[in-house]
N, C-alpha and C positions, 0 to 999 in steps of 0.2 A: 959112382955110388952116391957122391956129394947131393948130385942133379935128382936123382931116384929118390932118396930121401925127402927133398924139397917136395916132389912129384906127391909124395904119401901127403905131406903135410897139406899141398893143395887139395887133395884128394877130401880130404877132414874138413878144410874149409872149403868145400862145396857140400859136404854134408851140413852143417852150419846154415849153408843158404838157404837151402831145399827148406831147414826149417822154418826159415824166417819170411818163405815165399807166399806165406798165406794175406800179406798186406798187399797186396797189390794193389787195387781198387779205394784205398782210404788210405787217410794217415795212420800208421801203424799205431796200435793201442798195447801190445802186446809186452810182456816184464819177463826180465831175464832174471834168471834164480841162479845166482853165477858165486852165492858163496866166498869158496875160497879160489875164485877165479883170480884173474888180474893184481897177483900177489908179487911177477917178475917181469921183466920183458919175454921171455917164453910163452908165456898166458899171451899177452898181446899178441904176438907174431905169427900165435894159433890163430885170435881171434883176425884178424886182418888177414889172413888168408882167402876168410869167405868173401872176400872182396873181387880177388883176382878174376874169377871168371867171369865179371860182367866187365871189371875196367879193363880188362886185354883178351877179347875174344877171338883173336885170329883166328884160323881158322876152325870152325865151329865142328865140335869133336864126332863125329858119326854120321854128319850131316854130308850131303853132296852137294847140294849150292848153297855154300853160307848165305845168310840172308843179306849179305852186303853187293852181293854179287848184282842184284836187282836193284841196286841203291848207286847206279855210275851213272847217273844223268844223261847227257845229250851224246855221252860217247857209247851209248849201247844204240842201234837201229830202233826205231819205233816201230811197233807191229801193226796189223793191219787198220784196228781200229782203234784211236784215242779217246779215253774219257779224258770229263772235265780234272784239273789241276785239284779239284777239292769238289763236293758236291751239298746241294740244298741242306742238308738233312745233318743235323749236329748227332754224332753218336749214343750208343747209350752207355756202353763202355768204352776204356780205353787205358789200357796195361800198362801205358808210357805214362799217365797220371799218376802214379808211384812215389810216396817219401818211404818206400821200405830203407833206404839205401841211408838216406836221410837220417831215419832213427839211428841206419848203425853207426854210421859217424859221429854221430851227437853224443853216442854209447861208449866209444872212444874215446873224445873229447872229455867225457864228464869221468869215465874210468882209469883214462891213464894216470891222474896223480895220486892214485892208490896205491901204486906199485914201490915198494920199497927198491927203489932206484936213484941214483946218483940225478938232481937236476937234468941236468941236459940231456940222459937217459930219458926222463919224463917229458920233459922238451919237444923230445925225437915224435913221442908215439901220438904225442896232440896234434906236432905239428902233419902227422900222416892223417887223424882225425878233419884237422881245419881243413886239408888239400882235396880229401875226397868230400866232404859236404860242399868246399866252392868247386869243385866237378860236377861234383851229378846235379847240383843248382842248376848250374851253369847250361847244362841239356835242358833242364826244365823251362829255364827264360827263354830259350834261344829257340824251345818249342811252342810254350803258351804265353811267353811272355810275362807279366803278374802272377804270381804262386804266393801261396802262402809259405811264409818262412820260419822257422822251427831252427831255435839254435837251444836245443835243449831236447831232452827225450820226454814226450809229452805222457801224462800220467790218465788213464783208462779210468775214470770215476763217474759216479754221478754228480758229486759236487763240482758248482757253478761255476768254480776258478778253475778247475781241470776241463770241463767242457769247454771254455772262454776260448782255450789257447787249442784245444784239440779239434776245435770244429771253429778256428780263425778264418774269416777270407782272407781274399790274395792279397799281398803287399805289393806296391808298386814296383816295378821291373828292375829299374833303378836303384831304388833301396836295397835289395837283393843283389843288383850286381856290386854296389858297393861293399856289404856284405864278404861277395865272394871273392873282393881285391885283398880284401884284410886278411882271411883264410889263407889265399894263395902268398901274402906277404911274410906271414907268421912262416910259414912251411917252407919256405926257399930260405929264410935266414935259421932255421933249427934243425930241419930234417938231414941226417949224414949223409955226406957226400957216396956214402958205399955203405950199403946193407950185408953182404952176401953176392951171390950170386941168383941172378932171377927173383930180386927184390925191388920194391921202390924205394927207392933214395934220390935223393934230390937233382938227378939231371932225369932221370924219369919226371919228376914231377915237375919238373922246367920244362920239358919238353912238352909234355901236354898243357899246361899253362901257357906256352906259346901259341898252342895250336887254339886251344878255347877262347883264348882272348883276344888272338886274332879275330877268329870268327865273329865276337862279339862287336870290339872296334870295328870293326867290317860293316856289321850288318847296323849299328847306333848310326854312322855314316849313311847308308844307301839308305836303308826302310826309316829308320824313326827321325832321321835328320840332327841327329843328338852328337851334333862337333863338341862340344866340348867331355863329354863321356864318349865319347870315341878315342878323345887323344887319351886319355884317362887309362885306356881300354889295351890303346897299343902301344903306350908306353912300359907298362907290365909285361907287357908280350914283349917288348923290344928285350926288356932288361932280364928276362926266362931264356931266352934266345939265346943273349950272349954269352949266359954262363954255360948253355949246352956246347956252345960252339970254342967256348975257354975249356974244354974237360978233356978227358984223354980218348976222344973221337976223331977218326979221321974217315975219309970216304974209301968205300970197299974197292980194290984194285978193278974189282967186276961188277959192272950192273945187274947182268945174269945171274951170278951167281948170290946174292941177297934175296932171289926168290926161289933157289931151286937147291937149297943146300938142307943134308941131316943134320948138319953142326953146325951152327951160326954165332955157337959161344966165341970163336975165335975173328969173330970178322969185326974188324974195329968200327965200322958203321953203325956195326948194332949196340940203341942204346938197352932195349930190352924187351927181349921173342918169346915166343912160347914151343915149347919143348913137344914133341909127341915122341911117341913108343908104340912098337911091334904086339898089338895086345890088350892095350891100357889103354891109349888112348890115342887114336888114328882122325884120320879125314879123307874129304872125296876133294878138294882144289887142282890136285895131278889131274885124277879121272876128267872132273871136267874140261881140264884143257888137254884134253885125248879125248877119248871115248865119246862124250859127250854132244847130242847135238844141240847148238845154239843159234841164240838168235843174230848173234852177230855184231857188229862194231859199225858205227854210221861213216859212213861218205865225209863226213864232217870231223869226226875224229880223226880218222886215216890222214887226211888231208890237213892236220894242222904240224905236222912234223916235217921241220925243215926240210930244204936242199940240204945236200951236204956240203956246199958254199956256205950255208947260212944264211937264205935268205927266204924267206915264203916261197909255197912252191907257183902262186901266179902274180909274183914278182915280176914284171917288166912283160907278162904275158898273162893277161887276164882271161885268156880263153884255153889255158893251159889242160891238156887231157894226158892220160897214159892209157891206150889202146890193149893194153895187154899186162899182165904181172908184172911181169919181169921191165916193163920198162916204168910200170908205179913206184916199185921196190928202188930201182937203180938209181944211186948218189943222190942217199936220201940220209936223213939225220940214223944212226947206224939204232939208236933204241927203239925204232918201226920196228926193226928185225927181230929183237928184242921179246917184243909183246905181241907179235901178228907174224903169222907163218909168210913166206914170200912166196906164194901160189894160192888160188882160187881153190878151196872144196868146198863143190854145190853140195844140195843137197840131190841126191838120186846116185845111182849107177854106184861102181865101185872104188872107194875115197881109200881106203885103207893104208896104212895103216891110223889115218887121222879121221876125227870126227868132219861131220859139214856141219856150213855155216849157211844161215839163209840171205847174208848180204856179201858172200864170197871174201871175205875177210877173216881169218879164223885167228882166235887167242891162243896165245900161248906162253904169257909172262912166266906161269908157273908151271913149266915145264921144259926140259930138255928135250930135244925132239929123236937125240940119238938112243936116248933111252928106250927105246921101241926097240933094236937092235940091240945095241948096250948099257942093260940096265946095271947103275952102280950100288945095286942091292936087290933081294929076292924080289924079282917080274910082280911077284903075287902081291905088292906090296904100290903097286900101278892099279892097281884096277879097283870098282867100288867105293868104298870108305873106308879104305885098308890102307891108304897113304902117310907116310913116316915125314912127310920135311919138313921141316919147322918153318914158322910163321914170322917174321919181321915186323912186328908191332908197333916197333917205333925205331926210328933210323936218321942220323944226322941231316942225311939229302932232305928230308921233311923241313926239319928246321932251318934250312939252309935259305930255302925258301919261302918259308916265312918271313925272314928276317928280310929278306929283299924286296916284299911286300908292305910286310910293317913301314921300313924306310922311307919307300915313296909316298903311301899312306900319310903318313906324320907330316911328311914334307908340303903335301899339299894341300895340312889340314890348318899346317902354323905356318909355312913360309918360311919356316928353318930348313939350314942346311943339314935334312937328313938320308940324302939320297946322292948319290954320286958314284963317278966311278969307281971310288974303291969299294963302295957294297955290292957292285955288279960282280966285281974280283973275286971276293968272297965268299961271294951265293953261287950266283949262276952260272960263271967261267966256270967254278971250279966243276960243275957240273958236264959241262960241254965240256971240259978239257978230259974228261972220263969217258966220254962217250968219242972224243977226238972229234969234237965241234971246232969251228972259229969260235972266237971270243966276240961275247955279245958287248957293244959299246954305246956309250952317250954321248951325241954333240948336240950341243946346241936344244935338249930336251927330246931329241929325235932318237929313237934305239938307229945302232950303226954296225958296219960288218966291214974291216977292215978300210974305213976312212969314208965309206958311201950311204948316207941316210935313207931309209927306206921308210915304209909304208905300207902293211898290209896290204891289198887293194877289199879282202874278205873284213876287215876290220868294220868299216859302214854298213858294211851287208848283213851284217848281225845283227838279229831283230832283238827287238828292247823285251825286258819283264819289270819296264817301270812301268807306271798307272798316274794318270791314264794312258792310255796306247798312243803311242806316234809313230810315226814309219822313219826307220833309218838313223838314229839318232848317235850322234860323234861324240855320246859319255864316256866313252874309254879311250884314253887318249893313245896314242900309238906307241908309248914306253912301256903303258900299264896293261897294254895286251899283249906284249909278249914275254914279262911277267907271266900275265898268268896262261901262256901259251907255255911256258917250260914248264909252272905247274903242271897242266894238266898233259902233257909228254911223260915228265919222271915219276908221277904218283901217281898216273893212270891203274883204274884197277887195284886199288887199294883203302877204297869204300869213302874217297873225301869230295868227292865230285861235285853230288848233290847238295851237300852242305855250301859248298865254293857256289855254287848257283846262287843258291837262296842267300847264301849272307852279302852278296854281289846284287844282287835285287834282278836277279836275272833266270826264273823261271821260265822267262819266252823264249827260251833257247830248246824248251821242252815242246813248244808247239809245231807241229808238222806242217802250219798254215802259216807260219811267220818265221819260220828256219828250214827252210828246205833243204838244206843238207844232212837235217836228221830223219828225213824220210828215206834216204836213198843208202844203196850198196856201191859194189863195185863197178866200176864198166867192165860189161865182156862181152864177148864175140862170140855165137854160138859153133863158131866153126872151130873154134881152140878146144872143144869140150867132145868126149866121145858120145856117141849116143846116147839117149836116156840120161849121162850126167847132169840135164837140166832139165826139168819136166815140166807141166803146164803149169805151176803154180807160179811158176818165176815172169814176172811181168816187164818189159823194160822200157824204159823213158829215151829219147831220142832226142827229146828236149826239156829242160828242168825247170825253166821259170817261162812262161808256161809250162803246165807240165802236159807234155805229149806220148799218150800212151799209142803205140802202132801194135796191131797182134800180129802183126805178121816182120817187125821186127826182128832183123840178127843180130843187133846188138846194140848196145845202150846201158845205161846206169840200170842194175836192178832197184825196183820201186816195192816196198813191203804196203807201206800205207797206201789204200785204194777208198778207204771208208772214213767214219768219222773224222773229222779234223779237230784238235785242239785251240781254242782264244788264247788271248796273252790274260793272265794272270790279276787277279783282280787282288786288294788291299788281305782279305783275308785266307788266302793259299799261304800266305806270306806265316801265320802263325794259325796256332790251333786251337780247337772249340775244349770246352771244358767237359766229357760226357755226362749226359742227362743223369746217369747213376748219383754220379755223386751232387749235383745241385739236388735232385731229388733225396739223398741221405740225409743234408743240411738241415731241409727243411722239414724232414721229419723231427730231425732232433731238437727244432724250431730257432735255428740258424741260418744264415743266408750263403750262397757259395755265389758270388759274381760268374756270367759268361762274360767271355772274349768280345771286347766292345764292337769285333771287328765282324762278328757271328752274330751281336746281335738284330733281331729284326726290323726291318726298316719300317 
């Protein structure tokens, strides 16, 4: 009843938002007639509800492919034909150009000392103000980079001092992310340690402050080359990290079961999910991992989940293949099994009870598979966007890995001892030891598996999205890829992919012409397959670098991409253009709005 209650109150604040959806396109201009609002922290806790559905959307309520689904970078299969990373033509609109979010925080910020409330009461609700404007900043930089900045709720007038600030150009990137260190500092020292239940409180908002500032530190490092606001960056993130990682969190007994459960209140992983109801308020994430056909998981994702030795699977054999499922699957890192069914459904013929895949790889993180036969609640509840299980929004194994990132990051930004074996302990044992991994090790700067240093041999073969283009390049040193080889194993399908690309400076992993393992499927044998299970649209390669298409092949890596190929990435895919709407609003109202310097014409 407690939960259902909150539910209602969500409900109110998203009534709230719908109102306030009309700024999309401009800095909001619009005034709250709020009275005898923000008189208690009730007032507030209303108002900060309207928050919740944009900062924790899991899975998107009616919808059948959340829109993140399409947002997993190089681990989804590339289709037939790739467009350009970004294209000529600067937009005219663009939705993501938004300070609606902005005002509301500022609305918070300047409303909470209103409340006849005890200090620290008033403390609380600013500092939930500060944390969500250096958030959704924080999107903004990390998308356009320079944004104008508004630490205040801008006032709708004709007069020349209210226009000044309402129609400001963008402040430097920088400026704004310093900004949003201050925000996120104010709020990890005020905000409670515990709201309620299905509130933010301050390991929620540590943990997302780990996650954004990583990203930031990340990406000040690789694109803008900004070492010393990098360390800046992930030292915030270090010290967010640790307090999630000091809280009363531990890792969930089941990897499985963090994405396949009604009740996730009870699983100590979770720092904080989103709840669904029979009725109120459902989703289609089951369906699509049933029902649904897709496009599939690349040759190149599949392929980066350990032995279950622990060691890359073309370790000590560079020409390593699996002829068949069952021998791809077999004594392999056991979370493969996890997120990808251990058997081929093409597309054709009869698959049932599973949906096909068009690169024979099929998902199924969020799902139980025995649930076809024994469903642990009404069947009708599987199918369409009728799905009840809650969504895992934020989860300690996230931060876990962060923190093992940040680490080595720092370390090799100052040359302090911030990386070692006991942050491997930590983070990423403690991961493997859940999943009954060997324990990943360090000698000598080298990752190691029970006393023997290894080496990718796929590590060099990874094509670059630095600029300009070079073929082969040894920027990831052999500790820091596989880092982020357990990232992108444990978080897989959980919409951080693409961001992990880009803040990494590594969009050419997007290209079908410089990462051939994103074009390709499974290898199969036409002969394992009954009639008609494969049908003419499935094309197979016999040989992959060159790539050799045979038609009269029986079997071979299926190949989706046949057409356009995608380039590596040039300086401005990297961030994005400012739409034409609003440079053109500016100068009506005879202001200027700067483009992206990175957009502008040559």
């Amino acid at each position: 009843m407690k939960t259902y209650k909150y539910f209602l109150c969500l409900l109110f604040g998203g009534i709230l938002f719908v109102s306030c959806s009309d700024f999309l396109d401009k800095p909001p201009i619009d005034q709250f007639t709020d009275g005898e609002f923000w008189k208690n922290e009730d007032h507030a806790r209303a108002f900060v509800n309207s928050v919740y559905t944009t900062l924790f959307t899991g899975f998107e309520p009616g919808v059948l492919f959340p829109g993140w689904i399409n947002d997993i970078g190089d681990d989804a299969l590339t289709g037939r034909d790739q467009s350009p990373l970004s294209t000529d033509a600067i937009p005219t609109s663009d939705g993501s150009w938004s300070f609606t979010n902005i005002r509301r925080a500022n609305y918070i910020i300047e409303s909470a000392p209103r409340m006849d409330e005890p200090e620290a009461t008033i403390n609380h609700w600013v500092g939930i103000g500060r944390f969500l404007r250096g958030f959704y900043y924080s999107s903004l930089t990390f998308g356009y980079g320079d944004v104008p900045y508004f630490d205040k709720v801008p006032q709708y007038s004709e007069v020349k001092a209210d226009m000044d600030i309402l129609y400001k150009d963008r402040d430097p990137r920088n400026f704004v992310v310093e900004k949003n260190i201050a925000d996120f500092e104010f709020a990890l020292a005020n905000v409670r340690l515990n709201d309620g239940d299905l509130r933010i409180n301050r390991y929620v908002i540590a943990a997302l402050v780990s996650r954004v500032m990583l990203r930031e530190g990340t990406f000040q490092k690789y694109y803008y080359k900004d070492n010393a606001m990098a360390v800046k960056c992930l030292q915030l993130a270090k010290k967010a990290s640790e307090l999630v990682m000091s809280g009363p969190f531990s890792l969930s007994p089941s990897y499985k079961a963090l994405f396949t459960s009604t009740d996730l209140s009870g699983n100590p992983e979770i720092i904080i999910y989103r709840k669904y109801y029979d009725g109120i308020m459902q989703h289609g994430m089951v369906t699509v991992n049933w029902a649904e056909a897709i496009g599939g998981v690349s040759k190149g994702f599949a392929e980066s989940f350990l032995r279950a030795d622990g060691f890359p699977i073309y370790f000590e054999n560079e020409l390593w293949m699996a002829p068949t499922a069952e021998a791809f699957f077999a004594d392999r890192d056991p979370r493969l099994t996890d997120v990808l069914r251990p058997k081929y459904f093409l597309q054709g013929g009869t698959n049932a009870p599973f949906n096909y895949s068009l690169s024979g790889y099929s998902w199924r993180k969020y799902m139980n598979d025995d649930w076809i036969d024994n469903p642990p609640f009404d069947s009708k509840f599987l199918t369409g966007t009728r799905n009840i299980t809650d969504a895992p929004v934020l989860r300690l194994g996230e931060t876990l890995l962060n923190y093992a990132e940040i680490c080595y990051e720092l370390e090799s930004l100052t040359g302090e001892d911030y990386f070692n074996q006991s942050v491997l302990d930590i983070t990423i044992n403690k991961l493997r030891e859940r999943a009954g991994m060997p324990r990943l090790q360090e000698i000598g700067g080298m990752p190691a598996i029970d006393g023997i240093t290894y080496d990718d041999p796929r590590r060099t073969q990874a094509m670059p999205a630095q600029f300009p283009a070079v073929e082969l390049p040894d920027d990831v040193s052999p500790m820091l890829w596989e880092i982020r080889r357990e990232r992108r194993v444990e978080l897989c399908f959980e919409g951080l992919r693409s961001n992990d690309l880009k803040r990494w400076c590594k969009l050419g992993y997007l290209s079908n012409h410089h990462n051939p393992d994103y074009r390709y499927g499974a290898f199969i044998r036409l002969s394992d397959f009954p009639s008609g299970v494969v049908n003419a649209s499935f094309k197979l390669v016999t040989n992959v670098n060159p790539v050799t298409i045979n038609e009269s092949a029986t079997e071979g890596y299926i190949i989706r991409n046949l057409g356009t190929v995608r380039e590596l990435p040039q300086p401005r895919d990297y961030v994005r253009p400012v739409p034409q709407d609003q440079i053109d609003l500016y100068d009506r109202k005879g202001y200027t709005l700067s483009q992206t310097k990175e957009w502008l014409k040559k």
